[in-house]
PATORPA-952781 format. One line per 3 residues: number of its first residue (from 1); their letters; for each residue x, y, z of N, C-alpha, C, CB. Coordinates in steps of 0.05 Angstrom, whole numbers, plus 5000, padded with zeros to 4 digits. Glycine has a CB too. Example, Ala and Ser with C-alpha at 12.3 -4.5 7.8 and 13.67 -1.06 7.14 Angstrom:
BEGIN
1	as	5264/4886/5156/5246/4910/5156/5264/4934/5156/5226/4911/5181 ~ 5257/4955/5142/5273/4979/5143/5258/5001/5157/5282/4988/5114
***
This chain:
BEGIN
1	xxx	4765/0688/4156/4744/0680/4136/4752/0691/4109/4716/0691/4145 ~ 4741/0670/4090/4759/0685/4061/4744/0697/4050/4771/0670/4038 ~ 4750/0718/4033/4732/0741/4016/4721/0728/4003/4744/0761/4000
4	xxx	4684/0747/3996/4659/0731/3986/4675/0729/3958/4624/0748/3986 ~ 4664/0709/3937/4667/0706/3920/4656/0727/3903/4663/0686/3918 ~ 4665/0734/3874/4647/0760/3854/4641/0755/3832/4660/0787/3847
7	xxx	4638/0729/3831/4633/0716/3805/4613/0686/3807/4664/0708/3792 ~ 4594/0689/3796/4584/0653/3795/4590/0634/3790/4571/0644/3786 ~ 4618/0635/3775/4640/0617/3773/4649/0609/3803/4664/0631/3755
10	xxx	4659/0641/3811/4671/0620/3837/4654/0616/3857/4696/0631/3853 ~ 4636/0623/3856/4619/0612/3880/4609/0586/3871/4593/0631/3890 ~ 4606/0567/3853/4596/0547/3839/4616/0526/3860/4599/0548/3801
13	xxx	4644/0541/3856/4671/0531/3860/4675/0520/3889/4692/0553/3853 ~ 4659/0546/3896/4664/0545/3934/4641/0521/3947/4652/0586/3953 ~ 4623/0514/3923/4601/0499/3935/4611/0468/3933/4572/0504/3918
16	xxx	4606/0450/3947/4608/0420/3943/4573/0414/3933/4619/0402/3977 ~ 4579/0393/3924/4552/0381/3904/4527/0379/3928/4559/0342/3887 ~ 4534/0381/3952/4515/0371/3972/4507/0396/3983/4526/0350/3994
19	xxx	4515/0420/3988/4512/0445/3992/4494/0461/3959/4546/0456/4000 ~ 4506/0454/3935/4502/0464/3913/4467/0450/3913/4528/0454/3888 ~ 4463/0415/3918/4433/0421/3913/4418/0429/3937/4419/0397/3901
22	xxx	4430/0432/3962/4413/0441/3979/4406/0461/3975/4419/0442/3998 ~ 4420/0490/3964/4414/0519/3967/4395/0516/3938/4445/0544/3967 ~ 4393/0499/3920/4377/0494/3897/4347/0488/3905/4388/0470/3881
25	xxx	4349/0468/3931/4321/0463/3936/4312/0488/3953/4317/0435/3952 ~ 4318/0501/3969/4319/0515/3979/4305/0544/3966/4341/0512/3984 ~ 4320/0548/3940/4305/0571/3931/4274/0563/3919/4323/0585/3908
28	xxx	4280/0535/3910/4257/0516/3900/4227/0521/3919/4269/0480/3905 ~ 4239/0520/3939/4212/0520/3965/4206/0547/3965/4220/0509/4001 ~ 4224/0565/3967/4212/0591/3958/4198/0607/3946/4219/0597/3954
31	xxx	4205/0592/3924/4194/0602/3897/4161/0591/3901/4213/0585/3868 ~ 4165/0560/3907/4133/0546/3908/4113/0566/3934/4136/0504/3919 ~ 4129/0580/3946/4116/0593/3970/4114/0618/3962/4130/0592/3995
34	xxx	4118/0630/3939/4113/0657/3923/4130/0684/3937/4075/0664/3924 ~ 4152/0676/3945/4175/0695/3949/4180/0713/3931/4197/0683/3951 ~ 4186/0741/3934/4196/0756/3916/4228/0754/3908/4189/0779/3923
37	xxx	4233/0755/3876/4261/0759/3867/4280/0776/3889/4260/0775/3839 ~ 4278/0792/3898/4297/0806/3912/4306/0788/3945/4282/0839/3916 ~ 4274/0777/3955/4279/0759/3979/4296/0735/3968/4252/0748/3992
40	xxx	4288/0718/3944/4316/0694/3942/4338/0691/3935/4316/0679/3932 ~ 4343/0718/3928/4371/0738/3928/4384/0740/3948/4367/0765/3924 ~ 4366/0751/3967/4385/0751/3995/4386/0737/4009/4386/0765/4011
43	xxx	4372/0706/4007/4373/0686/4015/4399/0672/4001/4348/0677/4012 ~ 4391/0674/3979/4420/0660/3958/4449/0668/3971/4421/0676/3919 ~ 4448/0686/3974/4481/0704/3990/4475/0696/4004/4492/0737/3996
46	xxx	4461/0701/4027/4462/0687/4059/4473/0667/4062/4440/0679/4072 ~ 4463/0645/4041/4462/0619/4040/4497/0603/4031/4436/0615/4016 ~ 4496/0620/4012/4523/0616/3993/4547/0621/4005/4524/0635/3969
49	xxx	4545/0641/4029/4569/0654/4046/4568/0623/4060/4563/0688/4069 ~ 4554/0618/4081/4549/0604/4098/4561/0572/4088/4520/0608/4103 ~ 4559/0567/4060/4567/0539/4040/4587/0546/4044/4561/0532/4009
52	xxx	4601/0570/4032/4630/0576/4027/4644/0563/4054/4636/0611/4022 ~ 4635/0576/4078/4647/0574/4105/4648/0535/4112/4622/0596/4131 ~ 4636/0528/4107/4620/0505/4120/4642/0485/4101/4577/0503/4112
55	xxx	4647/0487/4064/4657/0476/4051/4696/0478/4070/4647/0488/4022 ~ 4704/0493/4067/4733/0503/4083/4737/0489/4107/4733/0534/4091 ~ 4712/0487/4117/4714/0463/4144/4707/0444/4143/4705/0464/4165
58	xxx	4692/0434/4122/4709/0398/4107/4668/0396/4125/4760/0371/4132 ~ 4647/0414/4129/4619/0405/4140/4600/0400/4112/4603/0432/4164 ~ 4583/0384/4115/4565/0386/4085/4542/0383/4103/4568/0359/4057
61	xxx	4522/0396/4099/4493/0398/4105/4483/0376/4130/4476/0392/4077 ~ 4483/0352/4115/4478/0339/4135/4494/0339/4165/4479/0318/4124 ~ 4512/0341/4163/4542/0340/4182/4530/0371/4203/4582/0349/4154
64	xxx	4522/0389/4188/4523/0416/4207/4510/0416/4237/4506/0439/4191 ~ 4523/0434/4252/4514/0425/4284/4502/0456/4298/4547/0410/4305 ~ 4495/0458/4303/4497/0477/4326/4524/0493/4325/4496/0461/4354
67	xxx	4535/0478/4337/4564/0488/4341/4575/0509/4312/4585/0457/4346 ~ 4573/0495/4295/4594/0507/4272/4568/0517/4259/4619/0482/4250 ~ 4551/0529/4267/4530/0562/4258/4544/0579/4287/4478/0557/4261
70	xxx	4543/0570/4311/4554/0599/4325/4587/0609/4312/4557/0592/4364 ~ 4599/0583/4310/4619/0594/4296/4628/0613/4277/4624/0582/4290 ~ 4604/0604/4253/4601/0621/4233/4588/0647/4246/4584/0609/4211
73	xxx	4565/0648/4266/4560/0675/4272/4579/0692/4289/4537/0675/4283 ~ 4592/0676/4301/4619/0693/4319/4632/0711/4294/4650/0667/4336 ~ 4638/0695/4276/4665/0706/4252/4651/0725/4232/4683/0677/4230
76	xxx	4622/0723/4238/4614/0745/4233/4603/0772/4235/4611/0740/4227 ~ 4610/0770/4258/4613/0797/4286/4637/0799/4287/4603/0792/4320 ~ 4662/0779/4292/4681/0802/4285/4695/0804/4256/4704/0801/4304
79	xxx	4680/0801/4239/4677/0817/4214/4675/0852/4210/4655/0806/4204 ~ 4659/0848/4234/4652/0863/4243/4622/0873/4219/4677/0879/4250 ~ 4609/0856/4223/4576/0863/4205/4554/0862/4230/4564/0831/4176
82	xxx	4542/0880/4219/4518/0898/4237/4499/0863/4244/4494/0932/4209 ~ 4491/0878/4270/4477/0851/4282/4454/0844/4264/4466/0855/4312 ~ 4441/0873/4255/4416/0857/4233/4428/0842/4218/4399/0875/4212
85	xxx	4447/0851/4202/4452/0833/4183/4472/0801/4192/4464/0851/4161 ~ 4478/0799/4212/4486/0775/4218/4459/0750/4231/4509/0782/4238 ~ 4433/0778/4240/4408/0761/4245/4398/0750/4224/4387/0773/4256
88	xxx	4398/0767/4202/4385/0756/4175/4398/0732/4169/4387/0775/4151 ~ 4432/0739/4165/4443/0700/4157/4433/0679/4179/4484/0695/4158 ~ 4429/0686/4200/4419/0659/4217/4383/0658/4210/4426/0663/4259
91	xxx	4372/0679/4203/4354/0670/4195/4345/0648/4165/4345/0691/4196 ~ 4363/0665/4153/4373/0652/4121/4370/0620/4135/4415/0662/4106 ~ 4390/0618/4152/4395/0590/4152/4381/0570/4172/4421/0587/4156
94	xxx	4356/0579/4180/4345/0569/4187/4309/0559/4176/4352/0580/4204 ~ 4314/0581/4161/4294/0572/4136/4307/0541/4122/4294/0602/4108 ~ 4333/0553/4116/4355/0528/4094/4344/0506/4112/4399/0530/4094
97	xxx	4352/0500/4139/4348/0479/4140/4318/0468/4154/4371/0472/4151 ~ 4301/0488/4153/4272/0480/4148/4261/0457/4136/4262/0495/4136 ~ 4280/0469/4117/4272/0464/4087/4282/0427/4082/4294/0492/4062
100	xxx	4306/0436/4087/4323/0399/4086/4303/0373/4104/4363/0401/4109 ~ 4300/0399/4128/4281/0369/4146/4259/0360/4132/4266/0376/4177 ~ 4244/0382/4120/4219/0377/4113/4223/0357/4092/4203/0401/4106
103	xxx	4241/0360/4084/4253/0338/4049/4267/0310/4062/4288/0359/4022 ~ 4267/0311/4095/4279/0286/4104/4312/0291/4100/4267/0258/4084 ~ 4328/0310/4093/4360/0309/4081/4369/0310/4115/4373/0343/4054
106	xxx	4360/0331/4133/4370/0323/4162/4354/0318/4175/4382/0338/4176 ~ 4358/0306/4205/4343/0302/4219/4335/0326/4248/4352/0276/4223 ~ 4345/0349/4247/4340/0370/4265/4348/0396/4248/4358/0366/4293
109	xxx	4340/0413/4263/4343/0442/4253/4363/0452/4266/4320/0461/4256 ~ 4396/0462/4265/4407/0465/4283/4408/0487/4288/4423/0457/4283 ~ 4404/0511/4269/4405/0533/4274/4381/0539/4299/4404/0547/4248
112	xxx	4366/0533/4291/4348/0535/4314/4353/0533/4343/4331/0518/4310 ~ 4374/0535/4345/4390/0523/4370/4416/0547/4371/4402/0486/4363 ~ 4412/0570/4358/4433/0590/4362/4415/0614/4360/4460/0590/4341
115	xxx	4415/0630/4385/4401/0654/4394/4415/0684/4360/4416/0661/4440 ~ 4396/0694/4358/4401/0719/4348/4412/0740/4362/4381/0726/4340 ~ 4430/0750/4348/4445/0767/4364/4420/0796/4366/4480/0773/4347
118	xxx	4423/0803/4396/4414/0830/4400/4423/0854/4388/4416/0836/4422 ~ 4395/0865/4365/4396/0882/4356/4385/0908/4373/4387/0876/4336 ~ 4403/0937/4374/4400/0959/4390/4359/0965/4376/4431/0988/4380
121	xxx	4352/0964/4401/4319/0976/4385/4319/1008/4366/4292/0984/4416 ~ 4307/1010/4348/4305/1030/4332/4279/1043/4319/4319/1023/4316 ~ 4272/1062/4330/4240/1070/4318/4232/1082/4288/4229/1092/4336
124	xxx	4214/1072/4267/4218/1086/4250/4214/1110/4241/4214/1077/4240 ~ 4226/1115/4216/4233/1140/4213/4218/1154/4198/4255/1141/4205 ~ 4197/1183/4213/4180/1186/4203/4171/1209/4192/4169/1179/4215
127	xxx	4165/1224/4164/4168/1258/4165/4142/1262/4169/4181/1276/4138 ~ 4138/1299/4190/4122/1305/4203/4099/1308/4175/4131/1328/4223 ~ 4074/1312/4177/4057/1311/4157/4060/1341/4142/4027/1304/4170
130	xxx	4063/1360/4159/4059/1383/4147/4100/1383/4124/4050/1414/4180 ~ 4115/1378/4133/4137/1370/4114/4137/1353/4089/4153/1360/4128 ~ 4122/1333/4101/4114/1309/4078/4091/1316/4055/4101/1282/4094
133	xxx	4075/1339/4053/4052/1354/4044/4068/1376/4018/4036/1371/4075 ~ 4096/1390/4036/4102/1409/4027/4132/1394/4007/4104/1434/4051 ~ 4138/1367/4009/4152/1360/3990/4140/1352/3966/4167/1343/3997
136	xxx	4113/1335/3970/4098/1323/3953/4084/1353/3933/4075/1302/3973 ~ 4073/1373/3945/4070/1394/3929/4095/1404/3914/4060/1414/3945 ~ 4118/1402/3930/4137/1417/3905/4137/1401/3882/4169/1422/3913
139	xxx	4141/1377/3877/4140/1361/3851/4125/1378/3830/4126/1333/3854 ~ 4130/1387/3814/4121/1395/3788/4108/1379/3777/4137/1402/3773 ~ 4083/1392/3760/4068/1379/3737/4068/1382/3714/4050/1380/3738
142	xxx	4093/1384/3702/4086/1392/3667/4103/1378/3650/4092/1424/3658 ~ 4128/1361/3655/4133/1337/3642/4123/1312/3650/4155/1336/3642 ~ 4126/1296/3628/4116/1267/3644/4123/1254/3666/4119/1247/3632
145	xxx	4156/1256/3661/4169/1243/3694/4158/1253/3714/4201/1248/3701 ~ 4158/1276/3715/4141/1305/3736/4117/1297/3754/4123/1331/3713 ~ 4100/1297/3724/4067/1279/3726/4077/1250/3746/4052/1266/3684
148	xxx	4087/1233/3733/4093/1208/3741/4111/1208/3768/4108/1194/3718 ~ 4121/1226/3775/4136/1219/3799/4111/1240/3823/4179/1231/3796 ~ 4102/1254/3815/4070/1265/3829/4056/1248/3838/4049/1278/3813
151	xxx	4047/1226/3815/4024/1216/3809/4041/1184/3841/4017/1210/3762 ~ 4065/1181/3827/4073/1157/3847/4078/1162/3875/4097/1144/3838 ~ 4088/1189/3884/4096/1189/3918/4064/1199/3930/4127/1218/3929
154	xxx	4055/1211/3916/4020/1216/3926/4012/1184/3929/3995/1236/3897 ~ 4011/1170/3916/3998/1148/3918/4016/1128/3940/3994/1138/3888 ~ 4040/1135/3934/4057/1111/3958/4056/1124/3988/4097/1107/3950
157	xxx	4041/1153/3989/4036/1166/4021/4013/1150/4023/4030/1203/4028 ~ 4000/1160/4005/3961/1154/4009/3959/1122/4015/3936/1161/3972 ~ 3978/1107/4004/3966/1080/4008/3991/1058/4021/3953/1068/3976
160	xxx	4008/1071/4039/4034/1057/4047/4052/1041/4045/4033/1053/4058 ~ 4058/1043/4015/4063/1021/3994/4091/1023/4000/4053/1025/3961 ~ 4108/0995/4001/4137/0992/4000/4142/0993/3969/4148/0963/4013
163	xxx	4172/0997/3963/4176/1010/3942/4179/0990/3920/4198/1027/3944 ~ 4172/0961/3930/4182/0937/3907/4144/0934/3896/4202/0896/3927 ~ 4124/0941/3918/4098/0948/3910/4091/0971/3887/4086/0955/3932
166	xxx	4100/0989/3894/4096/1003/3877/4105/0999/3850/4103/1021/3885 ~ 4131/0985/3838/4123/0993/3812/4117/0958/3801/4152/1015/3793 ~ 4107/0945/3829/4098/0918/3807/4065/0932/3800/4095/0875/3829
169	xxx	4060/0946/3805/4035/0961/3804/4016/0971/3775/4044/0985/3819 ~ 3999/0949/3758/3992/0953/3744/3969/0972/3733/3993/0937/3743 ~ 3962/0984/3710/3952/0992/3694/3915/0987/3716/3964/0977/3664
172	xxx	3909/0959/3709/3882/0955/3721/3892/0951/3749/3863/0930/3709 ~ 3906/0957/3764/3908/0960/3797/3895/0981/3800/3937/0963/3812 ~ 3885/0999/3795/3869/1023/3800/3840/1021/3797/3877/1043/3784
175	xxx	3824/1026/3816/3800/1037/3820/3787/1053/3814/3796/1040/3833 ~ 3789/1073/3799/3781/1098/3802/3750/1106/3812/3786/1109/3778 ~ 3733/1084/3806/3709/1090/3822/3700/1085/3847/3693/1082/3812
178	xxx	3714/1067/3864/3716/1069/3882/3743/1081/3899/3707/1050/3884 ~ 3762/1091/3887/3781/1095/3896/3795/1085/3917/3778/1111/3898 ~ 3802/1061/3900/3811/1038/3919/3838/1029/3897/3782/1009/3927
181	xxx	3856/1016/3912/3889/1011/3900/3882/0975/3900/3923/1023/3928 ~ 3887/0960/3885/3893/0929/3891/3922/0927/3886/3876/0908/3870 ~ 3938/0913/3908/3962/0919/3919/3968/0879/3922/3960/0945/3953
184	xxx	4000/0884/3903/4006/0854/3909/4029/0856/3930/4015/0836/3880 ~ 4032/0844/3955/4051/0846/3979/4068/0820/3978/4035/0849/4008 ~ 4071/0831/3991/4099/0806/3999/4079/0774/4001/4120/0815/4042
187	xxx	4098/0752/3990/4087/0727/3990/4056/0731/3971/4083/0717/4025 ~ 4060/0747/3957/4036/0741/3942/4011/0750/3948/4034/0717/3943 ~ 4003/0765/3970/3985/0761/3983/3966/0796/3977/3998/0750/4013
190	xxx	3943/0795/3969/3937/0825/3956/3918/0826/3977/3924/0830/3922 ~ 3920/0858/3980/3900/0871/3994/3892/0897/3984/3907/0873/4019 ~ 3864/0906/3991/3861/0928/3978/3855/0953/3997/3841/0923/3957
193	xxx	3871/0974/3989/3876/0997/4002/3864/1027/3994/3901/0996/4000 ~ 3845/1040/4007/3835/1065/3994/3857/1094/3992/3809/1071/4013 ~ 3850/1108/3976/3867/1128/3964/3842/1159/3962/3881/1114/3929
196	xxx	3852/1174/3966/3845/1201/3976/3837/1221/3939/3880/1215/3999 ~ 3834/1232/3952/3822/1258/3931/3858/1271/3916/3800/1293/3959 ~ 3879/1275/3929/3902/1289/3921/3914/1267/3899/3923/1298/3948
199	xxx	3915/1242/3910/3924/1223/3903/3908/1214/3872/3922/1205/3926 ~ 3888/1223/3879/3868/1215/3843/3879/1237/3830/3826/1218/3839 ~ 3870/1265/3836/3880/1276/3816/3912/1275/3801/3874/1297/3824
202	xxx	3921/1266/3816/3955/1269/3814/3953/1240/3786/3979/1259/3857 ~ 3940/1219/3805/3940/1192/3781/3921/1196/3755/3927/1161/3797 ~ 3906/1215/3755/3887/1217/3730/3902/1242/3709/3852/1226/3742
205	xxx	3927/1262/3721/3933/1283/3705/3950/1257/3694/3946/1316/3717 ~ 3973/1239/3704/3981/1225/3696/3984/1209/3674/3979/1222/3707 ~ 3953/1198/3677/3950/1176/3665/3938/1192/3639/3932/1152/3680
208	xxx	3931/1213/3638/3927/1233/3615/3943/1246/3603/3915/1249/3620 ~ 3962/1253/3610/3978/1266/3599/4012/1258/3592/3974/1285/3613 ~ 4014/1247/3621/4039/1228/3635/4053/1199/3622/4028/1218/3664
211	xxx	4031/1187/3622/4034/1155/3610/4037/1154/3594/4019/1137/3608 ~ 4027/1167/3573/4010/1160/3543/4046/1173/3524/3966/1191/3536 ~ 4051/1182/3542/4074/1202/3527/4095/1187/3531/4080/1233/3539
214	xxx	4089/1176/3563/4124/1148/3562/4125/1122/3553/4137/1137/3591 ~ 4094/1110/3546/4089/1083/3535/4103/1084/3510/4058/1075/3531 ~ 4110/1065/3504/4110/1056/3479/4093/1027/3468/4138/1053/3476
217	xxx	4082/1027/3443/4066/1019/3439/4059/0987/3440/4064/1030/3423 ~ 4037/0979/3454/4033/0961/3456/4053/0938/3482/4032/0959/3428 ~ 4071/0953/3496/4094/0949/3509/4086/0937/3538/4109/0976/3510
220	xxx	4080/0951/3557/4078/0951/3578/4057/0958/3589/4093/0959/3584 ~ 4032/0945/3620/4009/0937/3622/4022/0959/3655/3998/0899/3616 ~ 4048/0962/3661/4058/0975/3683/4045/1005/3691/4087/0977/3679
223	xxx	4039/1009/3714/4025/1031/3718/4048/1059/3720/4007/1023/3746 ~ 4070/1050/3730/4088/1075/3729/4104/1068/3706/4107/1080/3757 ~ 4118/1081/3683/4143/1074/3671/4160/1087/3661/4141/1061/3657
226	xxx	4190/1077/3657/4214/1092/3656/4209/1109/3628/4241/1073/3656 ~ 4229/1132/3638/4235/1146/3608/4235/1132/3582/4263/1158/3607 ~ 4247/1094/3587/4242/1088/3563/4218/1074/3556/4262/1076/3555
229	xxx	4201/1076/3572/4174/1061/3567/4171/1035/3583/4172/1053/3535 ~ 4189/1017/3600/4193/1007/3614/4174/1002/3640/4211/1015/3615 ~ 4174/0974/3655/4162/0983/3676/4193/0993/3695/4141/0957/3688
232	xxx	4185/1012/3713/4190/1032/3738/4215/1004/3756/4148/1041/3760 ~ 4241/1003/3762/4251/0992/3784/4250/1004/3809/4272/0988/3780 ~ 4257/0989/3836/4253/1001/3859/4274/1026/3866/4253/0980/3878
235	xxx	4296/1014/3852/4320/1032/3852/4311/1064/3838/4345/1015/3833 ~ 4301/1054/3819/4295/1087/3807/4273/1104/3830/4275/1085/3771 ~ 4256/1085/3842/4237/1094/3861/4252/1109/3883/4220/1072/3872
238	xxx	4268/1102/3896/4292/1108/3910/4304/1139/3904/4314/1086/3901 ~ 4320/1131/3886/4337/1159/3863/4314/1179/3855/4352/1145/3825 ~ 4291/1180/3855/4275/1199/3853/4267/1207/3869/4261/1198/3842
241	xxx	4255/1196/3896/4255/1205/3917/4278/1225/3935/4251/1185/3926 ~ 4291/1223/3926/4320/1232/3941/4319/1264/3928/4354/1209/3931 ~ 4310/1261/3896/4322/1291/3883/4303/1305/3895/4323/1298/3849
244	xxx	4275/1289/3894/4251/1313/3899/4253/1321/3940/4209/1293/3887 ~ 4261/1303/3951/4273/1314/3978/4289/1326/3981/4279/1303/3992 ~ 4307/1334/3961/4330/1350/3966/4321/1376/3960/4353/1342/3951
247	xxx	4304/1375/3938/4293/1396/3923/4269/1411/3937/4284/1385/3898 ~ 4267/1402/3962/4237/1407/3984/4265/1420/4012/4209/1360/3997 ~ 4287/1415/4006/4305/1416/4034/4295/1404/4051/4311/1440/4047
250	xxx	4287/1376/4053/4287/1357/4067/4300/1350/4079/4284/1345/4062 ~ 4309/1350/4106/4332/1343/4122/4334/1310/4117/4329/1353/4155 ~ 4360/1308/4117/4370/1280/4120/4368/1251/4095/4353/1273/4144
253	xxx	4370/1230/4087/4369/1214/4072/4350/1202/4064/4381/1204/4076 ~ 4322/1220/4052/4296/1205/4051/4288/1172/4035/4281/1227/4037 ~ 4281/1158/4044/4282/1130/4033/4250/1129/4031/4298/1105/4055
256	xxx	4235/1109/4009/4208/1104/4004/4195/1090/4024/4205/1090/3981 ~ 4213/1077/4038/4194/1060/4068/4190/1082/4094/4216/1028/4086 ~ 4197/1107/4089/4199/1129/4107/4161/1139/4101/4229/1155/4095
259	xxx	4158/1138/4076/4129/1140/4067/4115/1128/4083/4123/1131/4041 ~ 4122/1096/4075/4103/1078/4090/4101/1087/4117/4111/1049/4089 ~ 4113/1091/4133/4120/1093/4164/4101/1113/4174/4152/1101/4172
262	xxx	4110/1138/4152/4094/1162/4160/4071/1163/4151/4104/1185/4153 ~ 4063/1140/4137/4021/1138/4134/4013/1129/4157/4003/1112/4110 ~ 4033/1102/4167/4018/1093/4188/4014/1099/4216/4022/1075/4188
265	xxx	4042/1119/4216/4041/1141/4245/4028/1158/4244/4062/1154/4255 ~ 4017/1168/4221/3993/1201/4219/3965/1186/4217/3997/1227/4183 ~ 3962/1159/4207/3937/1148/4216/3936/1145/4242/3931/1124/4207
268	xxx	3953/1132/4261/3953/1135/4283/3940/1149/4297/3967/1137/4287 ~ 3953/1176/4293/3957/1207/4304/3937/1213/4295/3979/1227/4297 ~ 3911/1206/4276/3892/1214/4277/3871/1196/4280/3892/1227/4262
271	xxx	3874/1177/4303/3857/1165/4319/3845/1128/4303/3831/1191/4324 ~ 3865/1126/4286/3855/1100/4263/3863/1069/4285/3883/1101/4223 ~ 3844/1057/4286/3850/1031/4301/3870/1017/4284/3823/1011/4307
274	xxx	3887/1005/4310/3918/0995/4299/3912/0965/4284/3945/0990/4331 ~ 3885/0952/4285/3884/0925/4267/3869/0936/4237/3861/0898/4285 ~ 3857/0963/4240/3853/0969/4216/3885/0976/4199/3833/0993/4218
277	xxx	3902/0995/4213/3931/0996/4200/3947/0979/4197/3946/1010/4209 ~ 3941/0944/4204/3956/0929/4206/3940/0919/4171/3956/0912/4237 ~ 3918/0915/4171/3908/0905/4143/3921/0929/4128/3871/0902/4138
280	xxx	3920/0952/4123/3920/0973/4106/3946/0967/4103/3911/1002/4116 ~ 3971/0965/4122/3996/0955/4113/4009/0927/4107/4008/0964/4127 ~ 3992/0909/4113/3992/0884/4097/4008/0877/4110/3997/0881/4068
283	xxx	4012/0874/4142/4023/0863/4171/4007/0832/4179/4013/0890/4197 ~ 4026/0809/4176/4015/0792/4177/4003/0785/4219/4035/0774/4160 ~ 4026/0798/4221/4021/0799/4257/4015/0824/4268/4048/0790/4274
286	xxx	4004/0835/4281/3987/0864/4297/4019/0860/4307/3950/0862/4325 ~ 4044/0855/4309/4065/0860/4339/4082/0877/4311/4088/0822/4363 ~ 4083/0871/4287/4093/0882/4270/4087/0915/4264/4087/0866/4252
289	xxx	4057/0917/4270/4044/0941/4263/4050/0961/4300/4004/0931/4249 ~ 4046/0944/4319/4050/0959/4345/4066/0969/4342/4053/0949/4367 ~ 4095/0977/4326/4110/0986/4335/4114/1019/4339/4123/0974/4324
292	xxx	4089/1027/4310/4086/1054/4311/4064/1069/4324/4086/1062/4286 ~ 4063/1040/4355/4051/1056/4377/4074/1072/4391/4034/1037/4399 ~ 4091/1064/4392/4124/1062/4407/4129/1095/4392/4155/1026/4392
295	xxx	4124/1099/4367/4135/1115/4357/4117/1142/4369/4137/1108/4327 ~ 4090/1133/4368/4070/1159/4380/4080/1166/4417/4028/1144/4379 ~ 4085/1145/4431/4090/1134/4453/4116/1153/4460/4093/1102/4450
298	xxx	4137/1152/4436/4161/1179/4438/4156/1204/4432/4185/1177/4420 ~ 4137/1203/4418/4136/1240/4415/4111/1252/4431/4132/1252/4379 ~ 4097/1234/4446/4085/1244/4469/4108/1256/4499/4064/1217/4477
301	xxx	4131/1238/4496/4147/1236/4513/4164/1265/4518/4162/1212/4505 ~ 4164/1261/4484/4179/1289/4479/4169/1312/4483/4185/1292/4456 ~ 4141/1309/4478/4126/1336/4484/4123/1341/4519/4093/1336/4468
304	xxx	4121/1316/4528/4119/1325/4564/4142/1337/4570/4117/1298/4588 ~ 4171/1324/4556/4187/1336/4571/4194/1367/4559/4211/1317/4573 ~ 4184/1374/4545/4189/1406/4532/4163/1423/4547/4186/1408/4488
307	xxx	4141/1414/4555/4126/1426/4568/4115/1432/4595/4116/1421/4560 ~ 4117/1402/4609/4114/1399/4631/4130/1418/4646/4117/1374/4637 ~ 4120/1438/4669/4137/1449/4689/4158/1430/4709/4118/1462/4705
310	xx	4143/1402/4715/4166/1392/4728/4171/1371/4716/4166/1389/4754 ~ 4164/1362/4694/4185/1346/4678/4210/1332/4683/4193/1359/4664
***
């Protein structure tokens, strides 16, 4: 298989006209279905690899079979790429050609017709509360970033926000009288989430002291923002997380969906019904949110076997 292209030149290059407007309509339907920038991104690559492959073997959209998607998924195992991510391109491409039937361009879905490769199960990854308490306290309060990176991981524990939520997160997204978050999720879809007593104060020293000092005028309506007045990227959400875990001696590679995980396993653990944590995390299916029964389910396991006499 030939190396991805690194330019939009050559991937323009690698596309035939019949592949080039398919992956066009494609993001088209997306977009009309209120996808986020980062999802038709990785649809676009998915998509674009898959043209590249398909163009080299002389297939155009209509033409594609069954057959030549396992192909493409064989050569991309021994690529040797991780099974998620070879599930995601067959997912990619089974949206793609969702999409074509529904427009009449084919007459079957073929991917639909090639199994996902088995991914090893994996539970998420969760820090214990009393650790997660004593990183969030070390953060300092006396510069703005300080204030602002306080004011944001208090609020992304308290209300189990993924990290592309958090900084689309405006100015009037806050409650303060009822202490309630209005939260835009994936596909568009808002729900509103309550926030705690640590979490206000942290967002009100903020927005007092914090904001007012990184805005620039008249600029930005964003509830978190960069040193230069900016709204907040996810990436920076990321890179800040990491210093203030390092800075807590946090074992291991802390990531912002580790937050999310660990609201919804300490709700758990303190007795919260799993269709209430499925709204609170903006889980379109309860099988999505079960999983961090599995997670309570192991460290019960763990504790029998460290306690139990015959274990």
């Amino acid at each position: 298989m030939k190396k991805e292209p690194t330019t939009t030149e050559d991937k323009e290059q690698r596309l035939t006209p019949q592949w080039r407007s398919a992956l066009e309509l494609v993001d088209a339907d997306l977009k009309r279905r209120g996808s986020a920038e980062p999802t038709r991104r990785a649809y676009a690559s998915d998509l674009e690899a898959f043209a590249g492959w398909a163009r080299a073997a002389g297939v155009e959209p209509e033409q594609t079979t069954a057959r030549d998607i396992r192909l493409f998924v064989s050569e991309c195992g021994e690529r040797g790429l991780a099974p998620s991510t070879v599930a995601r391109k067959l997912a990619s491409l089974r949206a793609c050609f969702r999409t074509l039937r529904e427009h009449g361009l084919v007459e079957q879905n073929p991917a639909e017709l090639v199994p996902a490769p088995k991914r090893p199960s994996r539970l998420p990854e969760v820090l214990p509360a009393d650790e997660l308490a004593a990183m969030l306290d070390r953060i300092p309060a006396s510069t703005p970033l300080e204030l602002r990176d306080r004011a944001l991981f208090e609020l992304a524990y308290a209300c189990g926000l993924r990290a592309e939520e958090i900084v689309s997160l405006d100015t009037g997204s806050v409650d303060f009288d009822s202490e309630e978050l209005r939260v835009e999720g994936k596909g568009s879809k808002t729900r509103v989430v309550p926030f705690g007593e640590p979490a206000r104060r942290a967002l009100t020293a903020y927005l007092e002291r914090g904001r007012r000092a990184l805005a620039a005028p008249g600029e930005e309506e964003a509830l978190f923002l960069s040193k230069s007045g900016r709204r907040l990227q996810s990436a920076d959400v990321r890179r800040r997380l990491r210093i203030w875990a390092r800075a807590a001696s946090v074992p291991g590679r802390v990531h912002p969906h580790q937050l999310r995980h660990s609201f919804a396993t300490h709700l758990l653990d303190g007795g919260a019904d799993l269709r209430a944590i499925q709204e609170l995390l903006g889980h379109e299916q309860l099988s999505s949110t079960q999983i961090y029964t599995r997670v309570e389910s192991a460290r019960l396991r763990r504790a029998y076997e460290q306690s139990h006499p015959r274990a």
